[in-house]
SEKOL-500101 format. One record per residue: chain; x, y, z of N, C-alpha, C in turn; residue number from 1. Coordinates in pm, 1 decimal, always signed. Atoms other than C-alpha are relative to their C-alpha. Example, Ala and Ser with C-alpha at 12.3 -4.5 7.8 and 13.67 -1.06 7.14 Angstrom:
- kette | n_xx | n_yy | n_zz | ca_xx | ca_yy | ca_zz | c_xx | c_yy | c_zz | nr
- A | +89.0 | -119.0 | +0.0 | +1230.0 | -450.0 | +780.0 | +90.0 | +120.0 | +0.0 | 1 .
- A | -82.0 | -119.0 | -6.0 | +1367.0 | -106.0 | +714.0 | -77.0 | +109.0 | +73.0 | 2 .
This chain:
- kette | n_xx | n_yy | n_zz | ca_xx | ca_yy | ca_zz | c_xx | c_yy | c_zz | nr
- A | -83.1 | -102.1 | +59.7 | -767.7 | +163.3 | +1603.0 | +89.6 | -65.2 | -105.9 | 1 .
- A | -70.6 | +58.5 | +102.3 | -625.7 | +97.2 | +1267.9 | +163.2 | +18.2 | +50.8 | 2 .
- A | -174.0 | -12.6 | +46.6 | -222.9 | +79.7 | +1220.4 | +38.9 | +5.6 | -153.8 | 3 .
- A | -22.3 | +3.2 | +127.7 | -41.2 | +109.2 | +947.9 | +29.7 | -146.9 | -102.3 | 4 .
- A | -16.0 | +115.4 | +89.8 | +38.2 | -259.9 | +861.1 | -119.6 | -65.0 | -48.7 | 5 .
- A | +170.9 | -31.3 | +21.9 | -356.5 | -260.4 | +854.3 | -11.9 | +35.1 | -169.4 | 6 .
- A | -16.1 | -67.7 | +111.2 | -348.9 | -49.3 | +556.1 | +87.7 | -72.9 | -118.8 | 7 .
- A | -68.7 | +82.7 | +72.6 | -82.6 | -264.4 | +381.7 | -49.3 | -182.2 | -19.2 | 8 .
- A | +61.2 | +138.9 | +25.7 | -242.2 | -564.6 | +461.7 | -86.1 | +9.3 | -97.0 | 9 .
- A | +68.6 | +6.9 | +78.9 | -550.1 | -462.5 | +258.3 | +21.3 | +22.9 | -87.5 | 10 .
- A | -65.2 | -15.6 | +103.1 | -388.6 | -346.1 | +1.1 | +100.6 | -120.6 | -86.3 | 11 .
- A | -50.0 | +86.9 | +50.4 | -173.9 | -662.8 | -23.2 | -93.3 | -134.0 | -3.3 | 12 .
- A | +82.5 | +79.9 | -21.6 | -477.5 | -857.7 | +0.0 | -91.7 | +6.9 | -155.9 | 13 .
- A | +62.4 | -34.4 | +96.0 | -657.1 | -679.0 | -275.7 | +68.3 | -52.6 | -146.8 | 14 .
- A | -38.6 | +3.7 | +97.8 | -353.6 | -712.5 | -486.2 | +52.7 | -171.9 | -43.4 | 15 .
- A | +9.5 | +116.3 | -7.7 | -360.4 | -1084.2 | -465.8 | -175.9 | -73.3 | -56.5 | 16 .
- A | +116.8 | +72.5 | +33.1 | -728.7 | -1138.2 | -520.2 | -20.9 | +34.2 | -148.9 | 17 .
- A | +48.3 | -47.2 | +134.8 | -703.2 | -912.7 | -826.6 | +104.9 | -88.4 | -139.4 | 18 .
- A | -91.1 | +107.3 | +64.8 | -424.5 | -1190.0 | -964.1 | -40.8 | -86.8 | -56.3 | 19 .
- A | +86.9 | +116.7 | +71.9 | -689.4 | -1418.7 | -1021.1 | -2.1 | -115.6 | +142.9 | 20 .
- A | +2.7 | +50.5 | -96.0 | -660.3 | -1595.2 | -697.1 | -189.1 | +22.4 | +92.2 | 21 .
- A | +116.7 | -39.8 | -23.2 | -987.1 | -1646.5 | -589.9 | -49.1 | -22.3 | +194.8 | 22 .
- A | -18.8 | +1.0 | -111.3 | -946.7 | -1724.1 | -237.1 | +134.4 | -59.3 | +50.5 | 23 .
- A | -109.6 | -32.5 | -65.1 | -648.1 | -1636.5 | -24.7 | +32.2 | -8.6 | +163.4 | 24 .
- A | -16.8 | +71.7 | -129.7 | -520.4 | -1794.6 | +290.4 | +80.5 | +95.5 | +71.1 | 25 .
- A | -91.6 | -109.1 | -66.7 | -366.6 | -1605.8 | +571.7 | +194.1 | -46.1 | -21.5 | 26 .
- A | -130.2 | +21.7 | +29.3 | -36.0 | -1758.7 | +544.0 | +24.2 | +52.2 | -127.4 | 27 .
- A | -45.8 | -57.6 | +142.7 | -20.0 | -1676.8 | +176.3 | -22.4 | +141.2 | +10.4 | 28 .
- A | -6.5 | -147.1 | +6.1 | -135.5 | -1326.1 | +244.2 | +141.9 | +54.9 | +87.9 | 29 .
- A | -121.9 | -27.7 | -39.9 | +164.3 | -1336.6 | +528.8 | +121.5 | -2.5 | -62.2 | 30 .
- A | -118.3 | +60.5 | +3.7 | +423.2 | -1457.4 | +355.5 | -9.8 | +117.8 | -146.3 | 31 .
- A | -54.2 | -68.5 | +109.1 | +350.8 | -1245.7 | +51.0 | +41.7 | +152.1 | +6.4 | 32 .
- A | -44.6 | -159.9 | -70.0 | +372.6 | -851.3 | +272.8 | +93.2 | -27.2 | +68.4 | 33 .
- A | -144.7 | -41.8 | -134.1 | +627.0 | -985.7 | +491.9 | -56.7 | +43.3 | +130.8 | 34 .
- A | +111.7 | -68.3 | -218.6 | +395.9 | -956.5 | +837.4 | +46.4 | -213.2 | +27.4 | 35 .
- A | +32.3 | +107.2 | -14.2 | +372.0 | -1255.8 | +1048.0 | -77.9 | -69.4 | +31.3 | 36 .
- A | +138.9 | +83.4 | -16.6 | +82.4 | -1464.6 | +1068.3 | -71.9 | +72.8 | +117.4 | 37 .
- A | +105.9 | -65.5 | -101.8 | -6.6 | -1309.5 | +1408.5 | -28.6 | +144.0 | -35.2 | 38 .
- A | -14.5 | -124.0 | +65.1 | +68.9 | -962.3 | +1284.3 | -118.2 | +31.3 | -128.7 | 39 .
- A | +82.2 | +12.8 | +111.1 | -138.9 | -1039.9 | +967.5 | -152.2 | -26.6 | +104.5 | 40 .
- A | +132.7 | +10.6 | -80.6 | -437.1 | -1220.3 | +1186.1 | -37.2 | +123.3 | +42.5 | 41 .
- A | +53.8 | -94.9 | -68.0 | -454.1 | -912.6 | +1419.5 | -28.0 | +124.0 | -112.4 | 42 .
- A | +52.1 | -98.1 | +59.7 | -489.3 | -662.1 | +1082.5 | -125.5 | -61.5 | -13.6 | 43 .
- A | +129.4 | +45.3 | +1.1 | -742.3 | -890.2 | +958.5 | -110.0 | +62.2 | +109.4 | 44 .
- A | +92.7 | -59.1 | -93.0 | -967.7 | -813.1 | +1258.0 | +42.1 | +122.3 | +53.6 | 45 .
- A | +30.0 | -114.6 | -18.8 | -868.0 | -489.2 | +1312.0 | -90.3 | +91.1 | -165.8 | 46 .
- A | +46.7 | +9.9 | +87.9 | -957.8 | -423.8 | +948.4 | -185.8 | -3.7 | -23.0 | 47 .
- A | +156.4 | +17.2 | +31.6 | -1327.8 | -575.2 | +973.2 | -12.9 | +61.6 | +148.0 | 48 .
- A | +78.7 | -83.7 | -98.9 | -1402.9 | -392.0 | +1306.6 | +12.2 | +175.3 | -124.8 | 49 .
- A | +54.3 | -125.5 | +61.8 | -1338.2 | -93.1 | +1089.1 | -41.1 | +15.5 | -88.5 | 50 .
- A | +33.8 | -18.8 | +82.1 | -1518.6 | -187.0 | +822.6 | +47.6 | +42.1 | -148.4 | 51 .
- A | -106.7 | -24.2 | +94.2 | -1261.2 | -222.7 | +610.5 | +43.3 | -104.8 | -91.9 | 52 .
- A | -16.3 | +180.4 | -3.5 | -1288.7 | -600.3 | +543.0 | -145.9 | -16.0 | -0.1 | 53 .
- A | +124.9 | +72.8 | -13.3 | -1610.8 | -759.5 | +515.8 | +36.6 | -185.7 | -3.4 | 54 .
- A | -36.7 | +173.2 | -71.4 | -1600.5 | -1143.3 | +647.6 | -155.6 | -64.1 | -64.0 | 55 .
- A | +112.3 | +88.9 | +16.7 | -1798.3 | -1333.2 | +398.5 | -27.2 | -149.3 | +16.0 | 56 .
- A | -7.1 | +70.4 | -69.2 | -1717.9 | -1620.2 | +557.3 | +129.9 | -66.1 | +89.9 | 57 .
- A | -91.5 | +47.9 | -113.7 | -1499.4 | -1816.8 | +827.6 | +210.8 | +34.7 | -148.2 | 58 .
- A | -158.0 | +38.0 | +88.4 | -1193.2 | -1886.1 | +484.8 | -11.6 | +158.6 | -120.1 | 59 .
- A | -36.2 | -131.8 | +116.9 | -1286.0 | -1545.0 | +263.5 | -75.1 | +119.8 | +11.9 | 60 .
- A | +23.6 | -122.6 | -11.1 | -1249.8 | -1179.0 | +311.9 | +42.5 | +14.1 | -82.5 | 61 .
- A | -38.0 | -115.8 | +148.9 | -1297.3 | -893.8 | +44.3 | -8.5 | +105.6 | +62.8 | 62 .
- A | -18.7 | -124.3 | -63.0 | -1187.4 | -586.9 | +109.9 | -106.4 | +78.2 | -30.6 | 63 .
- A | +193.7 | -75.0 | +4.8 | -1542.0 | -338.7 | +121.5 | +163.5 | +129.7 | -45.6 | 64 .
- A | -17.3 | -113.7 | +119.4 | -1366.7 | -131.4 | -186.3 | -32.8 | +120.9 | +6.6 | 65 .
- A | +47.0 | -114.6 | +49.1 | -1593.8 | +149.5 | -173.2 | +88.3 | +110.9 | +142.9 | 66 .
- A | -73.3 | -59.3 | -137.5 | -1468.0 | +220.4 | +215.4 | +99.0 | +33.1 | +22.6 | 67 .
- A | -131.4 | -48.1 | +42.1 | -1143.8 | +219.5 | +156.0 | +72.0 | +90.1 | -66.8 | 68 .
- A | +3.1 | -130.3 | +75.0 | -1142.4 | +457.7 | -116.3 | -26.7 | +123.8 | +71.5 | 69 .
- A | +45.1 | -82.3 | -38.0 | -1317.0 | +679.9 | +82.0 | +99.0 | +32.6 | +67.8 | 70 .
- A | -78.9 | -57.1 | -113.9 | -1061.3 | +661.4 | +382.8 | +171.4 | +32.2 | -87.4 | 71 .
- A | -101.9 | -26.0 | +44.7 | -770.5 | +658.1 | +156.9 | +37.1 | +137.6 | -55.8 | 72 .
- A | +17.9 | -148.3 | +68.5 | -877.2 | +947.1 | -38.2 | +21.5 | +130.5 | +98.9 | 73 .
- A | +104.0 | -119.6 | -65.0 | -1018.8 | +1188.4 | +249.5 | +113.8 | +1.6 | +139.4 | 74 .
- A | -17.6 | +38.7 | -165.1 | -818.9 | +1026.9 | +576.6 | +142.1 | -26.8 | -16.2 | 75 .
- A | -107.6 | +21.9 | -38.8 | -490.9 | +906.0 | +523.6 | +145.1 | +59.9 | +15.7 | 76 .
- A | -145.9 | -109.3 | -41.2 | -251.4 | +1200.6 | +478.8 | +13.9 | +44.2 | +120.8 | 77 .
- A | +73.5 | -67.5 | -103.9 | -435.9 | +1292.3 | +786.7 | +78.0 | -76.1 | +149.3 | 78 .
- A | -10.6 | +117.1 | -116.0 | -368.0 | +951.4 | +1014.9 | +172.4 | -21.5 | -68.5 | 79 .
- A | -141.9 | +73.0 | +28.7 | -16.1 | +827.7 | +823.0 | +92.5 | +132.3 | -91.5 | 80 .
- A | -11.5 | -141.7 | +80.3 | +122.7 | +1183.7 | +682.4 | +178.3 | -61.7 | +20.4 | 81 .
- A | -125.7 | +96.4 | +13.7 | +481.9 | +1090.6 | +542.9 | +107.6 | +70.5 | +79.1 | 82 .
- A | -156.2 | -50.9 | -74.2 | +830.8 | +1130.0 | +707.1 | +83.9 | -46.2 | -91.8 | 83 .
- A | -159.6 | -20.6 | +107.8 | +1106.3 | +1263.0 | +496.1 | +151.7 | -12.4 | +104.7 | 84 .
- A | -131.0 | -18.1 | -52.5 | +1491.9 | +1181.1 | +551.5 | +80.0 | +45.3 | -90.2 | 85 .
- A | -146.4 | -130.5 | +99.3 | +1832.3 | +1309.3 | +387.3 | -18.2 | -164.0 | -139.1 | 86 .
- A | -17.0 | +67.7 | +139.6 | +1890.8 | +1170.6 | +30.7 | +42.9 | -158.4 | -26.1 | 87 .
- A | -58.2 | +170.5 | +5.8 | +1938.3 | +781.8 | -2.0 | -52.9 | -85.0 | -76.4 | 88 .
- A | +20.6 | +90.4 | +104.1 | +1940.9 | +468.0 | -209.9 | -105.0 | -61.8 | +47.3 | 89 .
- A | +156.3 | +65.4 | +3.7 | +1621.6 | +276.3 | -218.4 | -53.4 | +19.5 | -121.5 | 90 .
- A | +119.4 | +55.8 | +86.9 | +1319.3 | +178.9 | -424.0 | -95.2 | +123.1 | -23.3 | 91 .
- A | +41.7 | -170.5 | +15.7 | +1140.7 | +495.8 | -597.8 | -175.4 | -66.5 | +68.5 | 92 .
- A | +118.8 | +0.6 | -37.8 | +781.4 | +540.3 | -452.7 | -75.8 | +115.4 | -38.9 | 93 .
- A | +70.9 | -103.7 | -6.9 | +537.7 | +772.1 | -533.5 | -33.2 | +47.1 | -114.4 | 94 .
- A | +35.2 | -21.4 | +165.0 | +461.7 | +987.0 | -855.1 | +159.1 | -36.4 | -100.9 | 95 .
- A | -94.4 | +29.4 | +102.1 | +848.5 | +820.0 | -993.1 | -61.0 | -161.6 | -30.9 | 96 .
- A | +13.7 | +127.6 | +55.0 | +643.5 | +483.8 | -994.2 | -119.4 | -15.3 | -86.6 | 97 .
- A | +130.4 | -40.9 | -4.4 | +285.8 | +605.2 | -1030.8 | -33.7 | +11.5 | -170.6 | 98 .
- A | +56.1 | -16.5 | +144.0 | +127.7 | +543.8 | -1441.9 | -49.0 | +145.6 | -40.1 | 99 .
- A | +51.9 | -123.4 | +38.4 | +122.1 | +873.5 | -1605.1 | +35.9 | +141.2 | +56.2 | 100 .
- A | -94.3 | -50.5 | -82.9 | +342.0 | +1042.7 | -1361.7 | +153.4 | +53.6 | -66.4 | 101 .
- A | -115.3 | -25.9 | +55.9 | +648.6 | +1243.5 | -1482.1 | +109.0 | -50.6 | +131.9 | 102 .
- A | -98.3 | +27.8 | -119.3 | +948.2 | +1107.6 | -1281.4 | +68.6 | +118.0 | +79.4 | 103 .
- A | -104.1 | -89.6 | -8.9 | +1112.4 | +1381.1 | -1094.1 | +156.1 | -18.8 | +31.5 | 104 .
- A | -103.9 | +14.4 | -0.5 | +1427.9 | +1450.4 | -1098.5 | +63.9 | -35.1 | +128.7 | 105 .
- A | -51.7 | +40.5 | -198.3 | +1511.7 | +1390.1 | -678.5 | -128.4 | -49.8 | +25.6 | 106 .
- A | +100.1 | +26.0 | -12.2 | +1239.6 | +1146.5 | -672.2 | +12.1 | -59.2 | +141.4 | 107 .
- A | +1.9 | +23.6 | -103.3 | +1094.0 | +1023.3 | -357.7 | +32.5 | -160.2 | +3.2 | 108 .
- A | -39.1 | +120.3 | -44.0 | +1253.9 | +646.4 | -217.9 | -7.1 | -17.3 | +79.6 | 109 .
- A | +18.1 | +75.2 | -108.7 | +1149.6 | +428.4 | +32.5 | +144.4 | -75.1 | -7.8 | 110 .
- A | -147.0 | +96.2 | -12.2 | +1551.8 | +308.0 | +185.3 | +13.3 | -137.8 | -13.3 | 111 .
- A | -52.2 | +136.1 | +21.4 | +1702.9 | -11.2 | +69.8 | +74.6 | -19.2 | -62.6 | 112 .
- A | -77.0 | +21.3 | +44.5 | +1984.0 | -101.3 | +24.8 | +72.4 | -40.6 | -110.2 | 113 .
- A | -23.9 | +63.0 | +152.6 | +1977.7 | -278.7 | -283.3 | -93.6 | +32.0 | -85.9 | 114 .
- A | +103.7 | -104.8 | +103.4 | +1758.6 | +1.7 | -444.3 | +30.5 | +42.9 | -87.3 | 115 .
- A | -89.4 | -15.7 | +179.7 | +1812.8 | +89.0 | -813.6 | -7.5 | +206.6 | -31.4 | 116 .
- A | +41.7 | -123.1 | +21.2 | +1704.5 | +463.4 | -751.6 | +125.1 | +95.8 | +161.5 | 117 .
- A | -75.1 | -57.6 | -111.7 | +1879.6 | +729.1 | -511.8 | -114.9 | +134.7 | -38.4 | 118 .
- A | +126.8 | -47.6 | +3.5 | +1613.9 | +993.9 | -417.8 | +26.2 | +79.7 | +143.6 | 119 .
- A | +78.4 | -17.7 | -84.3 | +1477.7 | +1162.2 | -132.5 | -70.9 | -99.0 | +77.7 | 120 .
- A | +80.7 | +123.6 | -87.7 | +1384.6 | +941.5 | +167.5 | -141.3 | +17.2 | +43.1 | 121 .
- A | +161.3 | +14.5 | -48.6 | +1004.2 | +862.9 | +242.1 | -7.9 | -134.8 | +69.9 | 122 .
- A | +35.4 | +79.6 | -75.3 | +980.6 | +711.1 | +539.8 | -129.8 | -130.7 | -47.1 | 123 .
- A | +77.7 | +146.0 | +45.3 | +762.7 | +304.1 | +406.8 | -160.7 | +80.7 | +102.0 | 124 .
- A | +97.7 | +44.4 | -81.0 | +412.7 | +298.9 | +556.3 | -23.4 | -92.7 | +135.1 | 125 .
- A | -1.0 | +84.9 | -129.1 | +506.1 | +0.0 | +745.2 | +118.8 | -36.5 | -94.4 | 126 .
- A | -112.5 | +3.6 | -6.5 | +867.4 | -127.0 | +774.7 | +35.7 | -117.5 | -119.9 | 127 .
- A | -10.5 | +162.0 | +97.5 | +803.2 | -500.3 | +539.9 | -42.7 | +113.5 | -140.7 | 128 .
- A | +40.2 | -62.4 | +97.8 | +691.4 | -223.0 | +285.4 | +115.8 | -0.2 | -161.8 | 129 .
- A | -26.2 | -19.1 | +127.6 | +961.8 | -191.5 | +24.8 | +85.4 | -147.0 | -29.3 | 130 .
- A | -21.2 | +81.5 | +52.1 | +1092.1 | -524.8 | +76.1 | -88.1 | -124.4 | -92.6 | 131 .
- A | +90.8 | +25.7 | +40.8 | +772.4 | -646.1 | -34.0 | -21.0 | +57.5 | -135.6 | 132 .
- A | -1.3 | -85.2 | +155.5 | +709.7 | -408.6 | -344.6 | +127.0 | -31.4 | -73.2 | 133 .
- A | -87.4 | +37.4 | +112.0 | +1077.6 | -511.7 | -459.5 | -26.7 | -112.0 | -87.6 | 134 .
- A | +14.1 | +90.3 | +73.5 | +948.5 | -821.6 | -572.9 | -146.5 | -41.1 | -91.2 | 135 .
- A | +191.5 | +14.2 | +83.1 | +570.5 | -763.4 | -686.1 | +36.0 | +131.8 | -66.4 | 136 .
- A | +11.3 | -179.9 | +116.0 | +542.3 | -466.3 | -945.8 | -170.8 | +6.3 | +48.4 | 137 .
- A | +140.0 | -49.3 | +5.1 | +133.6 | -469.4 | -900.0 | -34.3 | +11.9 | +182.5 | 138 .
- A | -17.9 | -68.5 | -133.1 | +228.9 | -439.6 | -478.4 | +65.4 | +151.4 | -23.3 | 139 .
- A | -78.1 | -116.9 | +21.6 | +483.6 | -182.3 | -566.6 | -48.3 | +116.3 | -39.9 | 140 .
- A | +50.1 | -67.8 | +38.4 | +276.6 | +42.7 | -771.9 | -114.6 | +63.7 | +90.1 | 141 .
- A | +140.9 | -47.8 | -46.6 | -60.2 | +11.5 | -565.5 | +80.5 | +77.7 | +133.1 | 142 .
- A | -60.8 | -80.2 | -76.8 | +211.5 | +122.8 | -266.9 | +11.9 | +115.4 | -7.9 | 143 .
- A | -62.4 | -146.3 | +54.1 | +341.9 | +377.4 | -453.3 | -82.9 | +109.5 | -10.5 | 144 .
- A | +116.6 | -88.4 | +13.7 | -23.1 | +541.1 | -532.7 | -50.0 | +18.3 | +191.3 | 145 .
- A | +25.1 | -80.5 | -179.0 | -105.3 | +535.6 | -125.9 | +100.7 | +82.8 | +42.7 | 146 .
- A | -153.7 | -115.5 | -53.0 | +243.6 | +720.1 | -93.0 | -42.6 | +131.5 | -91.0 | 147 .
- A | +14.8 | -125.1 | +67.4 | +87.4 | +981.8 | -368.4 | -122.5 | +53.4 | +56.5 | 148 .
- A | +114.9 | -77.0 | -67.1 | -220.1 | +1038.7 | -153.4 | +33.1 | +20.8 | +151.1 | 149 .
- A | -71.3 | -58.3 | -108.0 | -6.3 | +1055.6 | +169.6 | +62.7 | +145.1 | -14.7 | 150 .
- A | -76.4 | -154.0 | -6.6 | +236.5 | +1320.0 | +87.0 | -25.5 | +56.0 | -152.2 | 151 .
- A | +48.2 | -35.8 | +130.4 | +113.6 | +1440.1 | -314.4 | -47.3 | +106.7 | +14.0 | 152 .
- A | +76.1 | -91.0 | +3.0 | +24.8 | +1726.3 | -406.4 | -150.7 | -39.5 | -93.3 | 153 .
- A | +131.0 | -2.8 | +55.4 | -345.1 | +1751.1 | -619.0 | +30.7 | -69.0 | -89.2 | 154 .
- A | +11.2 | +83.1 | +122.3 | -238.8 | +1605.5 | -937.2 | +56.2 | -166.7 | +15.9 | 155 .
- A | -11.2 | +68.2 | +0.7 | -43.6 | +1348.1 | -806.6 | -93.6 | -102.9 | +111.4 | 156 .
- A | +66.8 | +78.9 | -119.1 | -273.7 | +1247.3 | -519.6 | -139.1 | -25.3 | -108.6 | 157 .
- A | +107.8 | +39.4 | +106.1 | -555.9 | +1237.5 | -843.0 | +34.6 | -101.4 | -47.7 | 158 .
- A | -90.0 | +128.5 | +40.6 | -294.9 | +965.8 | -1006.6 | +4.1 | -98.0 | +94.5 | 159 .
- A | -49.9 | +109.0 | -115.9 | -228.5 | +783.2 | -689.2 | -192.9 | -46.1 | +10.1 | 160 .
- A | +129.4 | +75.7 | -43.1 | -640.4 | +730.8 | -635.2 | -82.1 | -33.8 | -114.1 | 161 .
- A | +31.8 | +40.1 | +112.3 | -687.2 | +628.4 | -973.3 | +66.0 | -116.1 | -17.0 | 162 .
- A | -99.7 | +178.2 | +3.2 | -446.1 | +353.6 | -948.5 | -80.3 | -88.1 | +87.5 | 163 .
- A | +53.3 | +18.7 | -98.5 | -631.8 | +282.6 | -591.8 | -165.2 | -36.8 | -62.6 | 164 .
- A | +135.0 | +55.4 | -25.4 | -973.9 | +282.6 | -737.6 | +17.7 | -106.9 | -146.3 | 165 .
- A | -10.1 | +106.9 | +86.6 | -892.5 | +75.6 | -1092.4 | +5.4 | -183.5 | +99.5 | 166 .
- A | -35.8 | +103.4 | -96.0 | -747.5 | -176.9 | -784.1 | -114.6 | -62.5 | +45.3 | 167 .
- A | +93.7 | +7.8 | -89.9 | -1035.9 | -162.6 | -564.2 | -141.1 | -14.3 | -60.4 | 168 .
- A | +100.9 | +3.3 | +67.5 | -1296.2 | -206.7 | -854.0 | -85.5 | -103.3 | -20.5 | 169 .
- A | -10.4 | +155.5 | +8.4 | -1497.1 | -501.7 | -873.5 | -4.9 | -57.9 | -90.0 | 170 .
């Protein structure tokens, strides 16, 4: 059974290989989402039992792209459907980060304290989530597009899996 730091793992996995990094160590994938090595290990293999990961050998997994798309697109408002709180400072997420996206005016923010936006709260995916995206822009964004196919309506959940499949392309 997937989790949600599952979902962030591959995503912060993807957005590391697409850096130019051509193979990526678990510690470096830990240390760059903010999980901890065991936390990270156990997505890893939850990940490739669901076919979500392909293990082309013992030192390098690629994320199976096409699968992901699919479940992101079709499945995940479904399994991780967002939780809103009252108005607070944090890091914008969603169609205020999203390319091609008009910002709205009470945009949606994942809380943090030392967030440059004040917004509407959207409960993170997983909790290492926006301290992670504060410091990567190409984490932050690909976040931001799974937060527009979580809670989005049609146009922006079209934006959010356009970011997702440019990502996930090989």
């Amino acid at each position: 059974m997937l989790k949600p730091q599952d979902i962030f793992t591959i995503v912060g996995l993807q957005v590391l290989l697409k850096t130019g990094q051509d193979v990526v160590t678990l510690p470096q994938l830990a240390m760059f989402i903010r999980l901890s090595m065991s936390e990270t290990h156990a997505a890893m293999a939850r990940l490739e039992q669901s076919q979500l990961l392909a293990a082309t050998s013992l030192e390098f997994r690629k994320p199976n792209g096409g699968n992901f798309l699919e479940f992101a697109e079709h499945g995940l408002r479904y399994v991780y459907p967002g939780e809103y709180g009252a108005p607070s400072r944090g890091l914008p997420t969603a169609a205020a980060v999203v390319p091609g996206m008009v910002v709205p005016a009470q945009p949606l923010v994942w809380p943090l304290e030392h967030g440059g936006a004040f917004g509407t709260a959207l409960a993170p995916l997983y909790r290492s989530v926006p301290d992670a995206c504060a410091v990567d822009p190409h984490l932050h964004v690909a976040m931001a597009a799974l937060d527009c196919l979580r809670v989005g309506r049609a146009r922006e959940r079209q934006a959010g899996l356009a970011v997702l499949k440019e990502l996930f392309a090989p």
